[in-house]
N, C-alpha and C positions, 0 to 999 in steps of 0.2 A: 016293712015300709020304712024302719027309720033308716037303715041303709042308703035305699035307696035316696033320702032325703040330703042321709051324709055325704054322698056322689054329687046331688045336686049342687050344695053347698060349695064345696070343691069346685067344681063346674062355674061355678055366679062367682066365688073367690078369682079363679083365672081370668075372666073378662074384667072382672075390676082392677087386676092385675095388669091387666094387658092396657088399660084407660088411664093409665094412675103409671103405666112407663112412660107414656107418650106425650099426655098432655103437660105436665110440668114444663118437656123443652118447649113445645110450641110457647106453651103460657114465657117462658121466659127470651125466646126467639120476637114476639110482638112485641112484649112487654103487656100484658095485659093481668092488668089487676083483677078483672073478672074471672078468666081460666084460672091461673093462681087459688083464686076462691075454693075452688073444686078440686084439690089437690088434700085438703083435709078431711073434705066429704067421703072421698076416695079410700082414702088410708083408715078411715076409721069403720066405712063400711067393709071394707077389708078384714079388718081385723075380727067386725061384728061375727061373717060367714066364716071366717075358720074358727074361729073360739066355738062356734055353733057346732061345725064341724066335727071338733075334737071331743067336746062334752056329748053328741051322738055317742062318739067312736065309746064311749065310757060307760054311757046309758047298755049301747050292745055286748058290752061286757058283763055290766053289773048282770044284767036282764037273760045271762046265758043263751042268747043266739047263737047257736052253733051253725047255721045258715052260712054266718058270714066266716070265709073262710082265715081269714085273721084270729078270727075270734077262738073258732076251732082248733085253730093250730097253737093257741095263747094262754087257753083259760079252761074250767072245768068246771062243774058242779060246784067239787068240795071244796075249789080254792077259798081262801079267805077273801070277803071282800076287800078288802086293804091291798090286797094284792093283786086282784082285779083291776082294780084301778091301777096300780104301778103297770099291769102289765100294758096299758095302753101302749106305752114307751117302751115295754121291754123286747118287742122284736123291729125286724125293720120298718115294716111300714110306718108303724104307728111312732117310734122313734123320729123318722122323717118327718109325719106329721104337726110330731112336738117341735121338731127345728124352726119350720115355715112358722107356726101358729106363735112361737116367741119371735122371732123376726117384726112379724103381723102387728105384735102388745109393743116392744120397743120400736117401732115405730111411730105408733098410737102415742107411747109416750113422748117423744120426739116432738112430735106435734104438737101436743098439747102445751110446750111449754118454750113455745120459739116465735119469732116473726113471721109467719106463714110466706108473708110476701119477697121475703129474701132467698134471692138468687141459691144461695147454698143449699138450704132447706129446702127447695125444688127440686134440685139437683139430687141431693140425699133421696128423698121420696120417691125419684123415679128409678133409681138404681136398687133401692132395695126392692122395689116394687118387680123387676127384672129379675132379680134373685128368686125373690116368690114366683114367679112367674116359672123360672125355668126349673125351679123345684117343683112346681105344682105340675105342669109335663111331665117330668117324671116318675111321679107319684101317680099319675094317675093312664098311662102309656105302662111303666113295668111294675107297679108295686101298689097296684092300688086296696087301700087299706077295706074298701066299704065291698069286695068282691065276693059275690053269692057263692054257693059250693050247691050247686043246684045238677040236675033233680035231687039227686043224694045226699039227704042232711043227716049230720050225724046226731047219733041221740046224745053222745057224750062228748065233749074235749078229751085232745089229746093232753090238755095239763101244761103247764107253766113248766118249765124247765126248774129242774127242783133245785140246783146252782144258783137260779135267780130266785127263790124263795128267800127272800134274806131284807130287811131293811138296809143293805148295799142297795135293792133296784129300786129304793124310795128316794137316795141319797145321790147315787155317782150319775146315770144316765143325765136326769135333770140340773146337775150341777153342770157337769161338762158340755151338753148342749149350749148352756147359756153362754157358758164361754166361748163354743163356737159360734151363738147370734152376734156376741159382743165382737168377736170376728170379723165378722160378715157387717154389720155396722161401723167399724171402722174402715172397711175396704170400700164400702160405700162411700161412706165420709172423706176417704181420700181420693176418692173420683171426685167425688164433689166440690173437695176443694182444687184440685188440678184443673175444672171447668172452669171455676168461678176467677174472681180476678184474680191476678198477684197480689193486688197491693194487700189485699184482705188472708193470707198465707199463715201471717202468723195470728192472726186471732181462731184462726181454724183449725192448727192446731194448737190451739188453747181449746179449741172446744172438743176435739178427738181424744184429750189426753182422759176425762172419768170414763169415758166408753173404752178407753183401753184399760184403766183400771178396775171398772167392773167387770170385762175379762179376762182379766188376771186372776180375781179374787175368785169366780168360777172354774177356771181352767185349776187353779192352784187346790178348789175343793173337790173337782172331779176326779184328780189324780190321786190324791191324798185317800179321799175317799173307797178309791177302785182297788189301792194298795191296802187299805183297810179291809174293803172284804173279802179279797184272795187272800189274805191272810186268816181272817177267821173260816171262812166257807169254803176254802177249796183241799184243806186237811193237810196238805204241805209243809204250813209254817214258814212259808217263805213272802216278803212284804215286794219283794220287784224284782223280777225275772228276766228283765230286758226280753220280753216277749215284742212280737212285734205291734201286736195291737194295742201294749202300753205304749209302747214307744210313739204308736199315732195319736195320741194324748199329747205324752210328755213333750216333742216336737212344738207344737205351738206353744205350750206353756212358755220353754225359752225362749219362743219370737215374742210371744205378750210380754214377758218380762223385760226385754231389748224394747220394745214398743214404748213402754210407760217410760223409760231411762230416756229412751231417743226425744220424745215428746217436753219432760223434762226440760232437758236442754235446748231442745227449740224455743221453750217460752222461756228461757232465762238468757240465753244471749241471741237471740232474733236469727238465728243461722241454722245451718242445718234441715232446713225445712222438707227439702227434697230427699233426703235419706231417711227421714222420719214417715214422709210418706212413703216411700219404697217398703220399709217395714209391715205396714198399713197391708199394702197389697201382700208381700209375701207372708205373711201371719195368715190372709187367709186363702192362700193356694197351696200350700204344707196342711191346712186344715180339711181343704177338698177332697189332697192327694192323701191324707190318712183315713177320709173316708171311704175313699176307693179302696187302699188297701184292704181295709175291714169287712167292706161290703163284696166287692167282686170276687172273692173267696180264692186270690192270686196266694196270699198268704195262710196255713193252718196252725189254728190258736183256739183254747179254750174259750175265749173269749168273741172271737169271730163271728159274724153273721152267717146265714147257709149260701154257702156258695152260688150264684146266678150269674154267667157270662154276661147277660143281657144289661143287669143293674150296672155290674162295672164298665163296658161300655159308654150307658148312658153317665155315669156321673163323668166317667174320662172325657167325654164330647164337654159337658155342662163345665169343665176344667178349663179347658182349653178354652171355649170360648168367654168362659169370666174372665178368668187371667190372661189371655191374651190382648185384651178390650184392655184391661188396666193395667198390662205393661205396655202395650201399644201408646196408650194416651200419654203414660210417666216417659217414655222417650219423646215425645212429643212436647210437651208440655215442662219436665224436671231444667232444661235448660237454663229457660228463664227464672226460674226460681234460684237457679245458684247468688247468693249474694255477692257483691262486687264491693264489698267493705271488707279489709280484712277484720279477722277475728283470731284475735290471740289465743295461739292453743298451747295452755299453759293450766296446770294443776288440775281441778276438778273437772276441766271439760278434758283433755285428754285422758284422766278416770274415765271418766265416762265411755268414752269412743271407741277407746280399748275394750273396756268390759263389755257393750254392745257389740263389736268386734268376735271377742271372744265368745259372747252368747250363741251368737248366730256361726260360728263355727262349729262348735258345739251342736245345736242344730242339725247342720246339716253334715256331721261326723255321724251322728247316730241315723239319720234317712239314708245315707250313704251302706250303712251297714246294716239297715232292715232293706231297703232294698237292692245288696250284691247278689244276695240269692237267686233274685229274683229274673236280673239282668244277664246271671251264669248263666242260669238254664238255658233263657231264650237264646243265648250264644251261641253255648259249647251243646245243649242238647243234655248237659250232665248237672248231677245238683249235689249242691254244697249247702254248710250250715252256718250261720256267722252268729256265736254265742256270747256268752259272759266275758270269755276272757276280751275279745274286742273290745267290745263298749266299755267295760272298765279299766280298758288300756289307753282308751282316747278321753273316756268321762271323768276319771280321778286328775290325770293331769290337769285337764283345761278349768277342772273345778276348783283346784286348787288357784291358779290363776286367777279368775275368776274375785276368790274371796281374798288375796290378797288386793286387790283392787276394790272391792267392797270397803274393805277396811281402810285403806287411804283415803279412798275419795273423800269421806264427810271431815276429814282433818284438812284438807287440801283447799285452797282457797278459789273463787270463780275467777279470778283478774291476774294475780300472780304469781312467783313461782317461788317460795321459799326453801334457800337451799339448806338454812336450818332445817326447817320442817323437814324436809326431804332426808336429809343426813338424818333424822330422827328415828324416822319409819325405815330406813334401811339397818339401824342398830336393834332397833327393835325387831326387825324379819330375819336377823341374824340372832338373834337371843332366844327368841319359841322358836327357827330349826333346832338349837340347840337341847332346847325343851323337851321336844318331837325326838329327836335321838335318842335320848335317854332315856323318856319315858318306853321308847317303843322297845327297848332291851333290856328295860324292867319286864316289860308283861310280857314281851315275845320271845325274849330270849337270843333275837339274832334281827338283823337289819331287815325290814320290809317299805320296800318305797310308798304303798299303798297306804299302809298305817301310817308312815312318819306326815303323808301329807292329809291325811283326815284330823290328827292330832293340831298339826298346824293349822288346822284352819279353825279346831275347837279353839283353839288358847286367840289363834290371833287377834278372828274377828270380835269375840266382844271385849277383848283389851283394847282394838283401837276405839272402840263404842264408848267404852269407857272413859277413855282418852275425850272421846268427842265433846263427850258431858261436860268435862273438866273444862275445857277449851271454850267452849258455849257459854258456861256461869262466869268467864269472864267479860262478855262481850252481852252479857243480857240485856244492859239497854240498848241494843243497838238491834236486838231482835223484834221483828214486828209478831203479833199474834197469830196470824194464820203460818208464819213461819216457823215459830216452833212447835204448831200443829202438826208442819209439815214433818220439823226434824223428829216428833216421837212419835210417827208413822216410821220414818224412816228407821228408828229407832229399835222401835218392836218388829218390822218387818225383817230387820237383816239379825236382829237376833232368834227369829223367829228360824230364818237358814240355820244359824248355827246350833239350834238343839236340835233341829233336824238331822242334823249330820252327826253330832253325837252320839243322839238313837241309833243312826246308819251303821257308825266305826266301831260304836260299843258290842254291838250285838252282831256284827260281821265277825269281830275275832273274840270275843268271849264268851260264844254262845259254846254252850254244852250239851251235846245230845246222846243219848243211847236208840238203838233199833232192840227189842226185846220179846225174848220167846214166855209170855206170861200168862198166867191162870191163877184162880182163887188161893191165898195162902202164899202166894210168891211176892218177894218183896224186892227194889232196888236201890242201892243209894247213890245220890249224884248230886252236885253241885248245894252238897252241903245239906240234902231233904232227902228223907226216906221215902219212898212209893212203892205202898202195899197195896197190892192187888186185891178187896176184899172178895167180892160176888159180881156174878152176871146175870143184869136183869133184864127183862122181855119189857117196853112200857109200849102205851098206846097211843097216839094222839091222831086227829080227824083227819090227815091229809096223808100221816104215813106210820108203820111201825118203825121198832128199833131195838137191840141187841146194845144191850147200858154200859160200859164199867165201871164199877162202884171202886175209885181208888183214892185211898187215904193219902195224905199229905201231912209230914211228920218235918219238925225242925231235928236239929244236932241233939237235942235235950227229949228227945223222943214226946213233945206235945205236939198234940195234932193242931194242924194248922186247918186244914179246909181237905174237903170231899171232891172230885174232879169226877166228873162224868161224861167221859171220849163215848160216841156213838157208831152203828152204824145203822143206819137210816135205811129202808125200802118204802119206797113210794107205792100208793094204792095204785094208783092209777094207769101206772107202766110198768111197776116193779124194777125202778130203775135202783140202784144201789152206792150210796152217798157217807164218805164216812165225813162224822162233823166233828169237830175236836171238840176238848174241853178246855179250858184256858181260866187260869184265876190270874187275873191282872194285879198290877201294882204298878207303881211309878218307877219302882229301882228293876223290875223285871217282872216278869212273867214264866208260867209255869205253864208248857203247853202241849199236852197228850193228845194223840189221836191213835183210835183202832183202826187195827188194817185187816186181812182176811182170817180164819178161822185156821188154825194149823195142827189140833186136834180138836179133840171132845168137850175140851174145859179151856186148851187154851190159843190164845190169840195175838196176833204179830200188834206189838205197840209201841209207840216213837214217844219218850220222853224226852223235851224239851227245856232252859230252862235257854230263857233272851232275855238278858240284860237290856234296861233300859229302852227298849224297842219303842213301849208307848211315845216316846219323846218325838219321836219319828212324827209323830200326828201329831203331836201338842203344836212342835215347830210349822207345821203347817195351819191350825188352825191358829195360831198366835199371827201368822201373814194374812191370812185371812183380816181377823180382827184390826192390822194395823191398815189395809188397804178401805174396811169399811169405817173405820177412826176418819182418814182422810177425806172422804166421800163426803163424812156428815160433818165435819168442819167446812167443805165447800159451798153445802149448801146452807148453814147457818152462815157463812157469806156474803152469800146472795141474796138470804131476807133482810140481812140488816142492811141491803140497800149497799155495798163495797165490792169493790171491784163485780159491778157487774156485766151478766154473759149472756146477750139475747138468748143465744141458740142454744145453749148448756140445757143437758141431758137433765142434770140437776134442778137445774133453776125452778124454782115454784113461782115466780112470780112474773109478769107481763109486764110488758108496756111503760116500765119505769126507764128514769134516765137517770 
């Protein structure tokens, strides 16, 4: 019955869906403050049935319904609860689900904390409400999560995918959704403001720009995240493969990241408005079109959904007609937005325009090259591969770029153009190449353009950061508070790039690894630590066996350091076969063994590891993370203390003040 209840649910969600696209234009086509009214009724009863919805979809997990064929296909007896729950999200349906039902809460939020009766906020509510709408079509036409597997019920699940057994499906799925709701509410928000009037342009986006920052800071932990657990759970050892279904991640990341820069500069010289919302849209039609890849099974990846012509169809239709609606309107409508004041493009705003420039190249360098393959085939009939060397032939340069440009901007002034300054920053981008050369035939031995521009960008960017500080403590009185909130956001976010990229360069050319024929009694030395092979043990745990190796870890001075214990894994339930590494972390590196198959009696194929500095790789993200929600909560201690305040802000806690 509660299926059936969750269908229902779903079903009452759409018609409120379908009430709640419509009535807003009317309400704002009369002008009637009465429809208006029902426009919060709406969106919140909305939100009530799918949160109802999803919490079912959770209940028939916990409850092992194996009826419902979701569930069947998801979950098991013996999985853990904890992961029951994760699994809600972990296959498509229920992943879709999570998309709509946070759509559904940030909008709720939205509402809650704006002018109901302004035009904008109509306008947003009915567009997202369209979204849900043609999500919820789809959802319930090819992918319906609450679907019976009737007469024939199984007595058991087929089990979780034991890949997704991992606190990765507690972390990256619901990270990266919200980044793609934060998406999808900005693409709204820029319909919204395209409807609404000109003259109100720039305070809209002033209010796009935390919604674009709270997609960043998701998008930025989803990816972070997902590289985090292919790295521990898929036995590899490798943190990004330019696979194609990271790549449908990482793609929006660099349009969020151009978004919050593009928005920026709207609210500091009143220009720009119309390429900031063209951003808006294109952030989430790259976000669509990476769901398609992922879902319509065009592309094969570890990570990919089970292939359905049907699903990619419908999401390609539900593409086409979102983003065509909102480029439609933006050619319609961006003309008049262009301002007719000049605006001096001079220092910090050409930083800027460039590096947005550059982002969004970048972009769609890498779509360009997940999807050649794909465009071959359908041509020539014949298939190709577009791998590594590509993308880091088009991604090292432009990132390099990139962070030279990071790095000038905050010395760079918004009005003028100092050619001191400038002559500064060119002696200084001449002094770290020089840097970069040397260093990189110190450790290399011979010229590598790849290394010398990762290096450059280690040394550069927090030297100009450095710079920055220096530059700022002169001029402190003349900074306002929420300004230098802003500057060490900005502060820890671009440093937060640059240990990232450290982790990246360091462990791309210093990593040391052996492939090795091992069994009890055999020992190896590398990268300065001895690994002794002691014993192979059988252990037991509820969901699967496992084949242990118990290997010692010995410094130069022969003290032991630590025990590692690489597995291989057989799941109860399928007998499917899992090797899981063992990995003793540190800051300065990592030591990271995994077993591979059996090559005799006693001994076993084993990949010793040792990655320099890798964790920083995830520090540097979770450091952007921190500075983007630094930001967030200085906006809105902003807004209670009553300064500069923002009806419509996403933020705002508080109403009705002036």
């Amino acid at each position: 019955m509660a299926a059936e209840i969750g269908l229902i649910l779903l079903i009452i969600a759409s018609v409120i869906s379908l009430l709640l696209a419509i009535t807003p234009f009317i309400a704002v086509r009369k002008n009637s403050s009465y429809l208006k009214s029902y426009t919060s009724l709406f969106v919140h009863l909305n939100t009530t049935a799918l949160l109802a919805a999803i919490i079912t979809l959770g209940v028939l997990f916990v409850g092992n319904d194996f009826s419902v064929a979701y569930v069947a296909n998801n979950s098991n007896t013996q999985l853990a609860t904890l992961y029951k729950i994760a699994a809600v999200w972990g296959g498509h349906e229920g992943s879709m689900l999570f998309w709509i039902v946070a759509i559904a809460i940030w909008n709720s939020c939205i509402t809650l904390n704006t002018r109901k009766s302004d035009n904008f906020h109509q306008y947003l509510c009915a567009i997202l409400a369209m979204l849900i709408l043609g999500f919820l079509l789809f959802l319930l036409f090819t992918s319906n999560p609450f679907a019976r597997l009737l007469p024939e019920i199984p007595v058991e699940g087929r089990d979780l995918n034991p890949i997704l057994q991992d606190i990765g499906l507690i972390l990256h799925p619901p990270a990266l959704f919200i980044g793609y709701v934060g998406l999808s509410v900005c693409f709204a928000g820029a319909m919204a403001a395209l409807l609404d009037s000109r003259d109100k342009i720039q305070q809209h986006c002033k209010q796009l720009r935390p919604w674009a920052i709270i997609a960043w800071i998701a998008l930025t932990g989803g990816n972070a995240f997902g590289s985090w657990w292919a790295y521990n759970e898929l036995g590899w050892g490798g943190w990004w493969f330019w696979d194609p279904v990271e790549n449908a991640s990482f793609i929006p990341w660099l349009v969020a990241t151009a978004m919050v820069h593009a928005l920026i500069l709207s609210e500091k010289r009143n220009a720009f408005h119309a390429s900031s919302l063209f951003i808006c849209l294109l952030g989430f039609a790259l976000c669509l079109l990476g769901t398609f890849l992922v879902r319509s099974g065009v592309v094969q990846s570890v990570h990919a959904f089970a292939a359905d012509p049907t699903r990619g169809t419908s999401i390609l239709i539900l593409l086409m007609v979102f983003v065509g609606c909102g480029l439609a309107l933006f050619a319609y409508r961006a003309p008049g937005l262009i301002s007719s004041a000049k605006v001096t493009l001079e220092g910090k705003t050409v930083a800027l325009q460039l590096g947005n420039f550059l982002l969004l190249a970048t972009a769609l360098s890498i779509l360009l090259g997940t999807c050649y393959p794909l465009l071959y085939e359908v041509l020539t009939g014949a298939t190709i591969s577009v791998g590594a060397p590509y993308f880091n032939s088009i991604f090292i340069p432009l990132l390099l770029l990139i962070v030279l440009l990071m790095g000038a901007a905050p010395l760079l002034s918004w009005h003028t153009n100092s050619h001191k300054a400038i002559k500064k920053l060119v002696i200084y981008a001449i002094g770290v190449l020089a840097m970069a050369i040397v260093t990189t035939i110190g450790l290399y031995q011979q010229l590598d353009l790849y290394l010398i521009s990762g290096i450059c960008c280690i040394i550069w960017l927090p030297l100009c950061l450095m710079k920055s500080v220096t530059e700022r403590r002169k001029h402190r009185a003349k900074s306002a508070h929420h300004n230098k909130t802003r500057f060490v956001g900005m502060f820890i976010a671009h440093m937060g790039v640059a240990l990232s990229i450290f982790g990246a360069t360091t462990v791309s050319y210093l990593e040391q690894e052996e492939l090795l024929r091992m069994g009890p009694g055999q020992g190896k030395a590398l990268a300065g630590y001895t690994f002794i092979y002691e014993a192979t043990e059988t252990v037991e745990y509820p969901s699967y066996s496992a084949l242990q190796a118990k290997i010692a870890v010995k410094d130069s001075r022969d003290r032991l350091i630590t025990y590692i214990y690489p597995q291989r894994q057989t799941f109860n339930t399928n007998a499917m076969e899992i090797s899981a590494a063992g990995i003793h972390r540190s800051l300065f590196g990592d030591i990271y063994i995994s077993m591979g198959t059996q090559l005799s009696e006693q001994e076993y194929l084993v990949r010793i590891s040792y990655k320099p500095m890798v964790s920083w790789i995830w520090i540097g993200a979770l450091l952007m993370m921190f500075a983007g929600l630094m930001v967030l909560w200085q906006r809105r201690l902003v807004v209670h203390s009553g300064k500069h305040w923002q009806p419509y802000s996403f933020i705002s806690a508080t109403r009705g003040q002036s």
